[in-house]
CHARMM-style PDB file with segment names, atoms N, HN, CA, C and O in Angstrom:
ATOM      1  N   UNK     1       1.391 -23.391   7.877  1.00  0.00      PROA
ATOM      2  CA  UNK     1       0.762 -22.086   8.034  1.00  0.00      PROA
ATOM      3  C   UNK     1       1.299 -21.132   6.964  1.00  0.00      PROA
ATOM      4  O   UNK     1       2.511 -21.129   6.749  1.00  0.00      PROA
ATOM      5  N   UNK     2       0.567 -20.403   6.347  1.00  0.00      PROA
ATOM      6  HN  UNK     2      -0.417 -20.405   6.521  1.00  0.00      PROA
ATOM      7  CA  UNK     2       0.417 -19.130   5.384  1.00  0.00      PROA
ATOM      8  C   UNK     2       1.250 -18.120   6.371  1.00  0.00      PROA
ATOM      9  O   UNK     2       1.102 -18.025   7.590  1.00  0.00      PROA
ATOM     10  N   UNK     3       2.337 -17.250   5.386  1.00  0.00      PROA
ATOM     11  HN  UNK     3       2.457 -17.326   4.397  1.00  0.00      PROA
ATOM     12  CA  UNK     3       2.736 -16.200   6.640  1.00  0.00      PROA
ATOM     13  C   UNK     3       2.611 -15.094   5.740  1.00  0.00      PROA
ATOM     14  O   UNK     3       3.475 -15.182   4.867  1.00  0.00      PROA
ATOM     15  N   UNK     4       1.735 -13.888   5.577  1.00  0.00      PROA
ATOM     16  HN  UNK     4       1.034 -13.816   6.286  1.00  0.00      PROA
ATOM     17  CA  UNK     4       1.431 -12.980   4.594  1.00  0.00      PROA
ATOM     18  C   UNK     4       2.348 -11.879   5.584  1.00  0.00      PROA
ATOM     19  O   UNK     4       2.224 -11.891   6.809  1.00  0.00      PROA
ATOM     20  N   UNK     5       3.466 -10.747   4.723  1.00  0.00      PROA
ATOM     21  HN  UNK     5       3.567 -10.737   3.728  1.00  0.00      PROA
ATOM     22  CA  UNK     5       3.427  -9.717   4.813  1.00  0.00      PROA
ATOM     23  C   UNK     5       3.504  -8.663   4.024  1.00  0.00      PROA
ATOM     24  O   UNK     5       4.048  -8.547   2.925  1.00  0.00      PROA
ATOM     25  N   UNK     6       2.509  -7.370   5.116  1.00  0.00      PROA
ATOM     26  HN  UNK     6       2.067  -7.465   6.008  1.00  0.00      PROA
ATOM     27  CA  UNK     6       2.329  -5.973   4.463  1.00  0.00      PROA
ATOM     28  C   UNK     6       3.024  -5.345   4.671  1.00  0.00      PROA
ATOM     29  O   UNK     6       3.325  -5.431   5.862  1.00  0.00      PROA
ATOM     30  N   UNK     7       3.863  -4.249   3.880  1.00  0.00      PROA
ATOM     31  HN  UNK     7       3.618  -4.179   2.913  1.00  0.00      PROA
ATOM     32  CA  UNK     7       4.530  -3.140   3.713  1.00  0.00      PROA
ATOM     33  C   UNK     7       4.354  -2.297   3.266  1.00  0.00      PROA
ATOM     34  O   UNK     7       4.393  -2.186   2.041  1.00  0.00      PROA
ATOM     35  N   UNK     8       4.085  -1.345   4.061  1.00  0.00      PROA
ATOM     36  HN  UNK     8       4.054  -1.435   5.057  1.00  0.00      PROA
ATOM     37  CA  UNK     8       3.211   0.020   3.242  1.00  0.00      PROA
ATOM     38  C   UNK     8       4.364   1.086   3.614  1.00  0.00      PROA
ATOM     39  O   UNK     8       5.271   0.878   4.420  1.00  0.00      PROA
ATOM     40  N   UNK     9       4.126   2.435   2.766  1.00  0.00      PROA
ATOM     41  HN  UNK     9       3.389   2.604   2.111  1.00  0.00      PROA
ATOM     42  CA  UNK     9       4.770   3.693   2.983  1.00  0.00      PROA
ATOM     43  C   UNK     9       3.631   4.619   2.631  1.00  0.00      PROA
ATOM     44  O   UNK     9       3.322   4.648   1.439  1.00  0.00      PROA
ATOM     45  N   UNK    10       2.703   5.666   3.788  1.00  0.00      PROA
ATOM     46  HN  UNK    10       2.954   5.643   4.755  1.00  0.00      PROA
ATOM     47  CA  UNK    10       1.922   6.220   3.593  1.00  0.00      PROA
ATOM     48  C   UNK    10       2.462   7.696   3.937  1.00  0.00      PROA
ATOM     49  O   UNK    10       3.245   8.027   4.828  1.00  0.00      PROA
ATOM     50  N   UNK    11       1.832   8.464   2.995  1.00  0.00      PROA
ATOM     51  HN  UNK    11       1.197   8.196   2.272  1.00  0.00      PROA
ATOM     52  CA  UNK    11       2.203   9.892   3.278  1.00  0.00      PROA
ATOM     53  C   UNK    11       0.967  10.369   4.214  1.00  0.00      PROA
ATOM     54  O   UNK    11       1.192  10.740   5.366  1.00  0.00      PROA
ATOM     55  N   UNK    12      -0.206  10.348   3.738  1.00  0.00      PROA
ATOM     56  HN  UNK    12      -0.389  10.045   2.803  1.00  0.00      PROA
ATOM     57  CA  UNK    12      -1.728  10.955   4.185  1.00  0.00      PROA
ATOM     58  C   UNK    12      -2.108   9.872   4.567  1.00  0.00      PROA
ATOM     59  O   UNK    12      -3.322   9.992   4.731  1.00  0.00      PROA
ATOM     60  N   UNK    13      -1.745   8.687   4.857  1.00  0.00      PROA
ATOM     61  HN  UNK    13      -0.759   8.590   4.724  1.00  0.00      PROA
ATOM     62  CA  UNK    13      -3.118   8.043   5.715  1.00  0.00      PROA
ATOM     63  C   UNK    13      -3.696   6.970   4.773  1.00  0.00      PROA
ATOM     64  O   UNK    13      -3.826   5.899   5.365  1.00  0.00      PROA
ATOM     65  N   UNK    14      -3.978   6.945   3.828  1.00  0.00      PROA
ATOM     66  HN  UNK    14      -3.873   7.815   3.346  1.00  0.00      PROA
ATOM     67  CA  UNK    14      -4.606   6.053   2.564  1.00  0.00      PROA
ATOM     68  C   UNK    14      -4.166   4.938   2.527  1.00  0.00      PROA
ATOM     69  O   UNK    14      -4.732   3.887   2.827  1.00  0.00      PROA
ATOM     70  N   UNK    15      -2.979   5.138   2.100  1.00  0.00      PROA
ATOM     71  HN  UNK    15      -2.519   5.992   1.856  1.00  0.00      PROA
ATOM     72  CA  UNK    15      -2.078   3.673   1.455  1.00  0.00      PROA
ATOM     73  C   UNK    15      -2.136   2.756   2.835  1.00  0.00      PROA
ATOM     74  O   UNK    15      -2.395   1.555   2.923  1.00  0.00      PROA
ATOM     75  N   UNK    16      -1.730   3.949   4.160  1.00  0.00      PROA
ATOM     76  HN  UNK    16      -1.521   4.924   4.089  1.00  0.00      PROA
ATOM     77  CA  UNK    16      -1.769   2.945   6.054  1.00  0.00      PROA
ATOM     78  C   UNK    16      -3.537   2.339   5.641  1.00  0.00      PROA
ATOM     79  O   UNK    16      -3.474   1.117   5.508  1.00  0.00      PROA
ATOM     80  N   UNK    17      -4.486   2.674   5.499  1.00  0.00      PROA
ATOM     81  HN  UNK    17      -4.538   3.667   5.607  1.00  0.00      PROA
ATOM     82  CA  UNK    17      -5.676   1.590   5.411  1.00  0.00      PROA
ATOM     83  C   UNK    17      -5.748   1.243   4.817  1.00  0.00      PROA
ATOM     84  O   UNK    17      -6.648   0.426   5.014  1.00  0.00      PROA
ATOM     85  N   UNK    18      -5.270   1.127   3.527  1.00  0.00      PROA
ATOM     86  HN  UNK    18      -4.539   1.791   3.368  1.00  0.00      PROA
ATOM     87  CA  UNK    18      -5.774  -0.073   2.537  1.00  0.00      PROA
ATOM     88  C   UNK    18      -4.494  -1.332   3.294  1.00  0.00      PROA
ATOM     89  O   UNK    18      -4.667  -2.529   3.524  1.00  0.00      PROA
ATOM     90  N   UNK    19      -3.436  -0.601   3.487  1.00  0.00      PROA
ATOM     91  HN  UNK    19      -3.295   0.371   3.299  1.00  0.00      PROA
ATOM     92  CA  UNK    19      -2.947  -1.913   4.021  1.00  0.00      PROA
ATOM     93  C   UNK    19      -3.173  -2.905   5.045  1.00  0.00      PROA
ATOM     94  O   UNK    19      -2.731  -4.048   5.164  1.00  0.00      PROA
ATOM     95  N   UNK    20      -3.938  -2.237   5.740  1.00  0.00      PROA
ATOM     96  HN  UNK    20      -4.297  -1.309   5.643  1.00  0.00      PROA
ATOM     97  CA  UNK    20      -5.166  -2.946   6.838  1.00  0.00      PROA
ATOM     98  C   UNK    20      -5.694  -3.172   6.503  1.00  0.00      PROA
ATOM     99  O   UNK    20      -5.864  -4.203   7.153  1.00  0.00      PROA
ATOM    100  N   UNK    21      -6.774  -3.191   5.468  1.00  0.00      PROA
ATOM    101  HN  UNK    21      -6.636  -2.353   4.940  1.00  0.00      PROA
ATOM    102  CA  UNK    21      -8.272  -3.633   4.811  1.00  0.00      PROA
ATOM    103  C   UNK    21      -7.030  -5.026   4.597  1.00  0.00      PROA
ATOM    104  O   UNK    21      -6.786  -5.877   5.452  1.00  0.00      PROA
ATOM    105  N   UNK    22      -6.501  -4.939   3.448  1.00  0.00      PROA
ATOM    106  HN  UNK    22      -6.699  -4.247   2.753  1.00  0.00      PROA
ATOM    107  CA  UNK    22      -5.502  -6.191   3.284  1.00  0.00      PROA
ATOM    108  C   UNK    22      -5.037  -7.325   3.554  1.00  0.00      PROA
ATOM    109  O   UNK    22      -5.008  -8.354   2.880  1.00  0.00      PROA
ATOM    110  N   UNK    23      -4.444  -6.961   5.198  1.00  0.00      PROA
ATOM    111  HN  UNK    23      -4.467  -6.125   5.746  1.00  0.00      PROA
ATOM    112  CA  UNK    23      -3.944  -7.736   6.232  1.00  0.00      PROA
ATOM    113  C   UNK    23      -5.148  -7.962   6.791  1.00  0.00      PROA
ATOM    114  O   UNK    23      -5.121  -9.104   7.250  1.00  0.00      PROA
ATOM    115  N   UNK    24      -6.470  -7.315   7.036  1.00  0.00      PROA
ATOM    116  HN  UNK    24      -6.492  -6.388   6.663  1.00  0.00      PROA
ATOM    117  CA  UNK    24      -7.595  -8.034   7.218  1.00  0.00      PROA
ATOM    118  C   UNK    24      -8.000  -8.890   6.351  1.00  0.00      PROA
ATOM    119  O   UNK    24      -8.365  -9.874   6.994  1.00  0.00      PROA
ATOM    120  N   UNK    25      -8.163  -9.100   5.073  1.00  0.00      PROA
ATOM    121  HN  UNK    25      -7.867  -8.300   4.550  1.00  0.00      PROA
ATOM    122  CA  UNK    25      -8.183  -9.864   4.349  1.00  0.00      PROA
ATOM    123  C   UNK    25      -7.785 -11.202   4.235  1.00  0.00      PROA
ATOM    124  O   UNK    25      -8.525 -12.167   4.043  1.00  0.00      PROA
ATOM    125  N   UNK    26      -6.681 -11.197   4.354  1.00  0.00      PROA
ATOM    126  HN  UNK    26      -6.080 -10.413   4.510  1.00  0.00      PROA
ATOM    127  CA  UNK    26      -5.096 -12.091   4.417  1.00  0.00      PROA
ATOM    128  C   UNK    26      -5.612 -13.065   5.647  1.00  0.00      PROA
ATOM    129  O   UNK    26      -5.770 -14.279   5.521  1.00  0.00      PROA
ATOM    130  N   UNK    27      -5.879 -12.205   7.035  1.00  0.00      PROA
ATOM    131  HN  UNK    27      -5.751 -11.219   7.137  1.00  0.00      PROA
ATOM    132  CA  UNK    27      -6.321 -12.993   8.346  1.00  0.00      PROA
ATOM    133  C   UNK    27      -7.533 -14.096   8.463  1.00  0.00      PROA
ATOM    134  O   UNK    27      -7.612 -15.110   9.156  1.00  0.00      PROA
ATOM    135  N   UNK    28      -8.434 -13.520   7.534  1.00  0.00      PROA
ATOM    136  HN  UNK    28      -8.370 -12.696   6.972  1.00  0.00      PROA
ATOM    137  CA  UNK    28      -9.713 -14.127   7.676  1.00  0.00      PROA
ATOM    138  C   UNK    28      -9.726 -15.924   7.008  1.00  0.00      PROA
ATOM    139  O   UNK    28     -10.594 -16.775   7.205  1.00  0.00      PROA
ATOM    140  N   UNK    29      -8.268 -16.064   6.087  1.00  0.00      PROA
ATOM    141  HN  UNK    29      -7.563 -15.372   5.927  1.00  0.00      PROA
ATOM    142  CA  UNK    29      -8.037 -17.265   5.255  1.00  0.00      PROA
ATOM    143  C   UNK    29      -7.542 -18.107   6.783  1.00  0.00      PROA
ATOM    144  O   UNK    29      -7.004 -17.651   7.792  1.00  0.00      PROA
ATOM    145  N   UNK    30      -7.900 -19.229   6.503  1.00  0.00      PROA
ATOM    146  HN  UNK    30      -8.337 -19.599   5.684  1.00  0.00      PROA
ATOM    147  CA  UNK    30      -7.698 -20.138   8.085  1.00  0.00      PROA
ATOM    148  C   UNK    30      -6.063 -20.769   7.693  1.00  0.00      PROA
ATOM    149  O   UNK    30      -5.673 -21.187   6.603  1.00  0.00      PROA
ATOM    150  N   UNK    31      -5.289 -20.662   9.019  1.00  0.00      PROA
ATOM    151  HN  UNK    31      -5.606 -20.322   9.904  1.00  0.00      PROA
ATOM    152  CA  UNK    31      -4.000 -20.769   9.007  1.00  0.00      PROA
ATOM    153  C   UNK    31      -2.787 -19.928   8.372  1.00  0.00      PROA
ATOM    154  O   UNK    31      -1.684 -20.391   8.080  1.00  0.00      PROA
ATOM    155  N   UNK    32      -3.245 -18.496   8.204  1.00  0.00      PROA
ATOM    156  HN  UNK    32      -4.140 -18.120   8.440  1.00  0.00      PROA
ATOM    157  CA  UNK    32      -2.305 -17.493   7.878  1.00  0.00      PROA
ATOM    158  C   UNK    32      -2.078 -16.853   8.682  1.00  0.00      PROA
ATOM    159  O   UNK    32      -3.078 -16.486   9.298  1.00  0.00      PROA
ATOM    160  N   UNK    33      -1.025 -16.433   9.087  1.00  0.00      PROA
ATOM    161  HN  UNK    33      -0.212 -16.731   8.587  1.00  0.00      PROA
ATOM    162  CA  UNK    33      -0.614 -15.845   9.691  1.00  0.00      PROA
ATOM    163  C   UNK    33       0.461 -14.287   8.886  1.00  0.00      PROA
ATOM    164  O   UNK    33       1.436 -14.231   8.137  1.00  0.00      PROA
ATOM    165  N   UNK    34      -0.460 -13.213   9.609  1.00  0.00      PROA
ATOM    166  HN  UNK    34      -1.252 -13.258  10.217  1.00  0.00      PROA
ATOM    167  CA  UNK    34       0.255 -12.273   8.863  1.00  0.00      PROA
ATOM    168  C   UNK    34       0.699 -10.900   9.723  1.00  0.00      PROA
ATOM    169  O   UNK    34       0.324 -10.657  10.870  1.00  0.00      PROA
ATOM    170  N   UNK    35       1.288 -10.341   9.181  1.00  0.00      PROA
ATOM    171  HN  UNK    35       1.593 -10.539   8.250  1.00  0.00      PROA
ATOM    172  CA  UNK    35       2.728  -9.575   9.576  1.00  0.00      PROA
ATOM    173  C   UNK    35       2.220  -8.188   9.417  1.00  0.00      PROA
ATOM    174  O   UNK    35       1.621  -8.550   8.404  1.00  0.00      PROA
ATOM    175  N   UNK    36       1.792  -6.420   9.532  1.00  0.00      PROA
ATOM    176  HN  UNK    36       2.279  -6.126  10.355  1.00  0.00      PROA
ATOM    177  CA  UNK    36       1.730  -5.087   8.902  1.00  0.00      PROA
ATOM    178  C   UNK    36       3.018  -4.627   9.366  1.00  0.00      PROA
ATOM    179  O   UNK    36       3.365  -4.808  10.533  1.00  0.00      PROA
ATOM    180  N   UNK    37       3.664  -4.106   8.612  1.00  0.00      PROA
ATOM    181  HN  UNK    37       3.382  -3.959   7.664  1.00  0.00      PROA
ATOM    182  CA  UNK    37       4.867  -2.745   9.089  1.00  0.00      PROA
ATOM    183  C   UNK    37       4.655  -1.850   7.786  1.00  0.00      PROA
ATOM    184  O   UNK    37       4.368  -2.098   6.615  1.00  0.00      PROA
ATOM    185  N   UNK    38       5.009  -0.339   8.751  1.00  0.00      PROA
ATOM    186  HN  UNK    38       5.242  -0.138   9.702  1.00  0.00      PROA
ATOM    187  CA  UNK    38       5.258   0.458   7.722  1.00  0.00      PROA
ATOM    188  C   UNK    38       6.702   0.306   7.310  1.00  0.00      PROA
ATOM    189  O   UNK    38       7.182  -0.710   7.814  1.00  0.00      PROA
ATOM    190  N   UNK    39       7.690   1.090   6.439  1.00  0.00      PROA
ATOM    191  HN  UNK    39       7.299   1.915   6.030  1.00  0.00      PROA
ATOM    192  CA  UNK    39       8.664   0.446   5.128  1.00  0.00      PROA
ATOM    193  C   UNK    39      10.047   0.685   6.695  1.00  0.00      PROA
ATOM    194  O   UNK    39      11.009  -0.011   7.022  1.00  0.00      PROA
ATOM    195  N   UNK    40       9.429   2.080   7.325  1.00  0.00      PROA
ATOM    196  HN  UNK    40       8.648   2.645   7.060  1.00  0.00      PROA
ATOM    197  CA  UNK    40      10.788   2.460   8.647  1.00  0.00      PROA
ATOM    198  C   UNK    40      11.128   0.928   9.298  1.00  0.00      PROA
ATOM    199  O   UNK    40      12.235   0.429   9.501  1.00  0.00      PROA
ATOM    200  N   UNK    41       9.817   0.375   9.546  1.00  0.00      PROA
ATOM    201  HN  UNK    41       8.918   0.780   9.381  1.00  0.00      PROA
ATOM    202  CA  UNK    41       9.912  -0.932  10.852  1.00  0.00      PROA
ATOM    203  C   UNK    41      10.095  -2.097  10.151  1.00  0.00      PROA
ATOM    204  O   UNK    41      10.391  -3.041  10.884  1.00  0.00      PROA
ATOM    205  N   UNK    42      10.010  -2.383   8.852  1.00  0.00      PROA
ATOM    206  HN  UNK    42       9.770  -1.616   8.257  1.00  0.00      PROA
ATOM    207  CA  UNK    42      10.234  -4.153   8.148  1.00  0.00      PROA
ATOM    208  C   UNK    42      11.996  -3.902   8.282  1.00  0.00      PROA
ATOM    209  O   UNK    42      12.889  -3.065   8.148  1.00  0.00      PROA
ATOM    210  N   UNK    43      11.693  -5.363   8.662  1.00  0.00      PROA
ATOM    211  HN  UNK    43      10.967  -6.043   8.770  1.00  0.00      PROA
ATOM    212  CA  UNK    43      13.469  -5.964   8.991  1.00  0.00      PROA
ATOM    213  C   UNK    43      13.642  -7.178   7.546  1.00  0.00      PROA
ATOM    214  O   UNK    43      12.844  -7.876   6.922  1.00  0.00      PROA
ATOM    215  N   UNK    44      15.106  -6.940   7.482  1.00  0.00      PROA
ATOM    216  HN  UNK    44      15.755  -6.373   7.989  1.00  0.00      PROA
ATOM    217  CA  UNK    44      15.183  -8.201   6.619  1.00  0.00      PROA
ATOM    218  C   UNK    44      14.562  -9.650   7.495  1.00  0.00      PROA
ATOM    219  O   UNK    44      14.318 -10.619   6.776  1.00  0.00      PROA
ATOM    220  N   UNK    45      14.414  -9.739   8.381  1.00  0.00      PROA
ATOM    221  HN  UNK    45      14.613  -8.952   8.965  1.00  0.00      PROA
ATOM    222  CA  UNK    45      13.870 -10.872   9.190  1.00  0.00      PROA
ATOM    223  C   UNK    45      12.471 -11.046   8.634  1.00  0.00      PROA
ATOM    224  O   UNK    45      11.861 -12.068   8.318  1.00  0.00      PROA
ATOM    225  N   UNK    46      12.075  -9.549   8.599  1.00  0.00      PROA
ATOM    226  HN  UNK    46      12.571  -8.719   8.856  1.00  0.00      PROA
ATOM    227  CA  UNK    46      10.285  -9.885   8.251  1.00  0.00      PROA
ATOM    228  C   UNK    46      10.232 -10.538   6.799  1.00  0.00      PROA
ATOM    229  O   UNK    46       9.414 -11.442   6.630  1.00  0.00      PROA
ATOM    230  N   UNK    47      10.984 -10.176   5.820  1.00  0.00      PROA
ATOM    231  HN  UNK    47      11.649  -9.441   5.957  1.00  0.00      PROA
ATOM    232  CA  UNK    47      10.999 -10.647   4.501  1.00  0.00      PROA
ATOM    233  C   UNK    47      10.980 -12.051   4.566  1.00  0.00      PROA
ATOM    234  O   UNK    47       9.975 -12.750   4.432  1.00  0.00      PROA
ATOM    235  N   UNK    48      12.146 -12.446   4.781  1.00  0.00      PROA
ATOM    236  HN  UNK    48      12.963 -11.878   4.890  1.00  0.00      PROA
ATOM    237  CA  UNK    48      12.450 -14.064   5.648  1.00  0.00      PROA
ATOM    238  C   UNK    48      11.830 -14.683   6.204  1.00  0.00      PROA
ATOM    239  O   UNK    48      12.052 -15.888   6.326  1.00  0.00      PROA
ATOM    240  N   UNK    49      10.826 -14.070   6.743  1.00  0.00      PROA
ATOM    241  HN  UNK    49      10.646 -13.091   6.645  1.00  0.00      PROA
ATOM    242  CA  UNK    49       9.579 -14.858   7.908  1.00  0.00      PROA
ATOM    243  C   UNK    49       8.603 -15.153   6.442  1.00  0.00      PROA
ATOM    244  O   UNK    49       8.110 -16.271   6.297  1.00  0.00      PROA
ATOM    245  N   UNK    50       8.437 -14.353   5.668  1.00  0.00      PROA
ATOM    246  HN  UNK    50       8.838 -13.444   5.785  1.00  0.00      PROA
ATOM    247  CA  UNK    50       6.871 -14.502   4.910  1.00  0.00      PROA
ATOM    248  C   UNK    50       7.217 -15.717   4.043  1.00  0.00      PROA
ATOM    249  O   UNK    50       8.220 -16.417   3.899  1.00  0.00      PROA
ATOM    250  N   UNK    51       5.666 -15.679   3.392  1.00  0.00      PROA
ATOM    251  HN  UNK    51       4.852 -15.111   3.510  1.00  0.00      PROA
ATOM    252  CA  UNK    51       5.631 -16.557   2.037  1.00  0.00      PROA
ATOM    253  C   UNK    51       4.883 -16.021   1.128  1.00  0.00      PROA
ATOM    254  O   UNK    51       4.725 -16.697   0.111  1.00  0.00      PROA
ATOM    255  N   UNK    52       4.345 -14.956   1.186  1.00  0.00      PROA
ATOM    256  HN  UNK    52       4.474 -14.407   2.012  1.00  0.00      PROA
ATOM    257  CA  UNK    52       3.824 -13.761   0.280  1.00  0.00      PROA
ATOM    258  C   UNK    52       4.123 -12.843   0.893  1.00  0.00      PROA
ATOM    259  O   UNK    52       4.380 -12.990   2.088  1.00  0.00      PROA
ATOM    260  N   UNK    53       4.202 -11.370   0.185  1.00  0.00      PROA
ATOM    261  HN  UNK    53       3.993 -11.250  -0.786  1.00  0.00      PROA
ATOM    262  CA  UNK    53       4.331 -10.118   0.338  1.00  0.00      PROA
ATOM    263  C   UNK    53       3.688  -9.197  -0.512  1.00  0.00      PROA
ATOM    264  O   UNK    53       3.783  -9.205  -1.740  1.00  0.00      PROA
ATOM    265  N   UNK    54       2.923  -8.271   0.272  1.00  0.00      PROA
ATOM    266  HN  UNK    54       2.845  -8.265   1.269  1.00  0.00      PROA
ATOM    267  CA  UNK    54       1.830  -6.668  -0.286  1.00  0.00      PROA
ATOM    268  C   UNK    54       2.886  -5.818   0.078  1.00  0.00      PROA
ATOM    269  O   UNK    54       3.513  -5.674   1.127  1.00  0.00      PROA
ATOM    270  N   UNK    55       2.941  -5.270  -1.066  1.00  0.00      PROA
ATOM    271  HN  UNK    55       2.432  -5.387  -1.918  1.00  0.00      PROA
ATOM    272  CA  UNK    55       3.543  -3.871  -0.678  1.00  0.00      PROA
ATOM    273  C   UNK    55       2.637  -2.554  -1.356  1.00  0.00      PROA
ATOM    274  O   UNK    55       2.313  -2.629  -2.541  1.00  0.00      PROA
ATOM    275  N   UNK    56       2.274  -1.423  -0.582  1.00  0.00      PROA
ATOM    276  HN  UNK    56       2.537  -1.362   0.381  1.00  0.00      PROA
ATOM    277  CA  UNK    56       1.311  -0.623  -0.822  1.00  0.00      PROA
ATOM    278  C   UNK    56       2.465   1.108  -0.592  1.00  0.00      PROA
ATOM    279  O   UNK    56       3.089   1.559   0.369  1.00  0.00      PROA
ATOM    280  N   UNK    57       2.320   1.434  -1.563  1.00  0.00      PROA
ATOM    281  HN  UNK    57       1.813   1.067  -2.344  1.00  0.00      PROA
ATOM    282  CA  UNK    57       3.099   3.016  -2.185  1.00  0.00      PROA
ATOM    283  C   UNK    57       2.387   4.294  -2.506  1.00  0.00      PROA
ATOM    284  O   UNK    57       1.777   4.540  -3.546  1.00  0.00      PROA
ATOM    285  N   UNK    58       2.515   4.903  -1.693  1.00  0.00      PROA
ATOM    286  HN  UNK    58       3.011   4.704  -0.848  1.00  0.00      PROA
ATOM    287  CA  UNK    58       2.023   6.688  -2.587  1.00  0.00      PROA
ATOM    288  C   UNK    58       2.770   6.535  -3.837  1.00  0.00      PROA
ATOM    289  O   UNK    58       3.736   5.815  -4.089  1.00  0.00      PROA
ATOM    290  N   UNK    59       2.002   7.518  -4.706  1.00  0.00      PROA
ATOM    291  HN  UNK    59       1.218   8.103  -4.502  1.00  0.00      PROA
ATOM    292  CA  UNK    59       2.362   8.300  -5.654  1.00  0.00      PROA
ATOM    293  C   UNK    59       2.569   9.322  -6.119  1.00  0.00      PROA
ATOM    294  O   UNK    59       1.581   9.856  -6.622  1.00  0.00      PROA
ATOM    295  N   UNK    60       3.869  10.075  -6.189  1.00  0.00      PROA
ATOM    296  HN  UNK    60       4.672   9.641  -5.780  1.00  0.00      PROA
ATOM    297  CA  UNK    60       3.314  11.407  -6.563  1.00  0.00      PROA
ATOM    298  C   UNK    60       3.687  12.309  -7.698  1.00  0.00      PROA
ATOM    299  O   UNK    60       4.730  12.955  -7.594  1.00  0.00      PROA
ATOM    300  N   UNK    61       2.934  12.425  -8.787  1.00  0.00      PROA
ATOM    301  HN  UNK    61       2.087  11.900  -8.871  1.00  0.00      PROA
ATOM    302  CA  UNK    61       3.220  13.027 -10.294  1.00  0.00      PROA
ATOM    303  C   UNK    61       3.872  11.614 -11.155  1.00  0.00      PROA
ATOM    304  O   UNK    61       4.518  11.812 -12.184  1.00  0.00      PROA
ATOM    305  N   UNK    62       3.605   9.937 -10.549  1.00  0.00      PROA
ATOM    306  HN  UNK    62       3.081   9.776  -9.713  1.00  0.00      PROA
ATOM    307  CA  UNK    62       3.668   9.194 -11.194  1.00  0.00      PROA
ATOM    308  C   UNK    62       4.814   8.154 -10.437  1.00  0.00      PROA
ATOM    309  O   UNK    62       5.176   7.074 -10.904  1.00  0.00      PROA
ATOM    310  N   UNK    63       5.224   8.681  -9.321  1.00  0.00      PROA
ATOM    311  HN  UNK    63       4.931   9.558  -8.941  1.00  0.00      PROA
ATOM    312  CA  UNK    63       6.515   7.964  -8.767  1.00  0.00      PROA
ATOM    313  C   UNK    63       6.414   7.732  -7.245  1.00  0.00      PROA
ATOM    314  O   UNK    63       6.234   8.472  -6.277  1.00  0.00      PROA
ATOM    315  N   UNK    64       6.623   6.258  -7.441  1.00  0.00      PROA
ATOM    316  HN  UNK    64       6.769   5.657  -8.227  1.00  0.00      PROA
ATOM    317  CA  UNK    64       6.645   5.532  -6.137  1.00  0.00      PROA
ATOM    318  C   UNK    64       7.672   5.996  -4.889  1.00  0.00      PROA
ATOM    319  O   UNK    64       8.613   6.773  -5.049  1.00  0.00      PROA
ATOM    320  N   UNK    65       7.297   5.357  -3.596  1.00  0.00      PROA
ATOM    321  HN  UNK    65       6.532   4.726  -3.466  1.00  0.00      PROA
ATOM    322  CA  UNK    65       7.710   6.547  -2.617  1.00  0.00      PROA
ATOM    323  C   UNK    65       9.512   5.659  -2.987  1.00  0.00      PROA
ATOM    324  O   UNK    65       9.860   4.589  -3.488  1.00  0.00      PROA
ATOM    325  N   UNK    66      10.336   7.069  -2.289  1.00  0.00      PROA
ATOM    326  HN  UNK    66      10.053   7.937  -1.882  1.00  0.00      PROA
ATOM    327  CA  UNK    66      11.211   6.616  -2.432  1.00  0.00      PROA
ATOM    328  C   UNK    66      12.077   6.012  -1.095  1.00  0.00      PROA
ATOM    329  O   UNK    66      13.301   6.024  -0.964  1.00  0.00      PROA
ATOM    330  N   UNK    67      11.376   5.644  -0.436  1.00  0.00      PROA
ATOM    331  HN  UNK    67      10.382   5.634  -0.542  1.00  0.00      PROA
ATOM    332  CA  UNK    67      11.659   4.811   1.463  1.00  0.00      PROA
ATOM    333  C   UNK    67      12.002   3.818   0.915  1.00  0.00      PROA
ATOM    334  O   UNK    67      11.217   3.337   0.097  1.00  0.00      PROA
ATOM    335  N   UNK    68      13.287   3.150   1.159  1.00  0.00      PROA
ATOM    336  HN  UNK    68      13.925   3.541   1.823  1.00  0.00      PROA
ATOM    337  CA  UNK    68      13.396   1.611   1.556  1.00  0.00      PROA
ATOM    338  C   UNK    68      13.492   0.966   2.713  1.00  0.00      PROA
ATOM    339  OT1 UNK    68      13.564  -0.263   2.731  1.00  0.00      PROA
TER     340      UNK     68
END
């Protein structure tokens, strides 16, 4: 099994749906299994669980969020 995870950090809302459009994406491939957290809730466990990883970032005046 495929284990996809998303990690997003949204300020307004945007970056949280595209990372769902995504992880919808990701689901629809047969035998993946995939993971959404925003950047507060991923555990080093979740990293460890995957076999790909999306990560989705605001920008602002050119610079990625600064949440780890």
């Amino acid at each position: 099994m495929n284990k996809i995870l998303v990690i997003f950090d949204s300020a307004t809302g945007h970056t949280e749906k595209m990372a769902h459009l995504i992880a919808e994406g990701a689901h629809r491939i047969s035998e993946t299994g995939v993971r959404i957290k925003s950047v507060e809730e991923a555990t080093a466990e979740d990293v460890l669980w995957c076999d790909g990883l999306a990560v989705g970032s605001p920008t602002n005046m050119g610079i990625l969020s600064w949440k780890n």
